[in-house]
N, C-alpha and C positions, 0 to 999 in steps of 0.2 A: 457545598456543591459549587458555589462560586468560584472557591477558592482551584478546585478542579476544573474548570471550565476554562481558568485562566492560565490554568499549567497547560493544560491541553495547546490552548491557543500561541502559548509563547513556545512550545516543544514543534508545534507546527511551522512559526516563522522561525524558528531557530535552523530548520529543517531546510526550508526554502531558500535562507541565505547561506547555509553551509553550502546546499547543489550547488547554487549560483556560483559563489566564492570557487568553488571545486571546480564548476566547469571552465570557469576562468582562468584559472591557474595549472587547468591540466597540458602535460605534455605532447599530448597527441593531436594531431593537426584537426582542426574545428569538424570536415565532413567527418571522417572516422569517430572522433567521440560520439556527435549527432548519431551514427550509425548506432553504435555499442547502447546510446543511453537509450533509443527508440525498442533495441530489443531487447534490454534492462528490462523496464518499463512493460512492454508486453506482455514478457514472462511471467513479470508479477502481477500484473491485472489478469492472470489467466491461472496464474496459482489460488489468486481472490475468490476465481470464481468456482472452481475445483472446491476446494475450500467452503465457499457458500454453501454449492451445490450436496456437500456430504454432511452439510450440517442441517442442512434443509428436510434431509432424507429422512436423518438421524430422528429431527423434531416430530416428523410427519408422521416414523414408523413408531417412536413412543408415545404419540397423542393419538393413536390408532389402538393403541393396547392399553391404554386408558379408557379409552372408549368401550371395550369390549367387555 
């Protein structure tokens, strides 16, 4: 489990300094990226919870029918 914790953790800052590195070196003038990565970002905290939310349902409606 440790050994996973730390892949986890090193795939995380691998992550963080890739964006960085990225943002840095991208072509596009600094407001414009900010713009694009803000509704990047969005998108995907909003697919997450789309996402959550059908899985949430999903749990709810099969531990309902366990129930019964």
């Amino acid at each position: 489990m440790r050994r996973f914790m730390n892949f986890v953790a090193g795939a995380i800052c691998g992550a963080a300094i890739g964006a960085a590195v990225g943002l840095l070196l991208a072509p596009t003038a600094g407001e414009d990226l900010r713009n694009t990565a803000t509704e990047r970002i969005i998108a995907f905290r909003d697919e997450i919870q789309k996402a959550y939310e059908t899985r949430k349902a999903q749990l709810e409606a099969e531990l309902e029918s366990l129930r019964s």
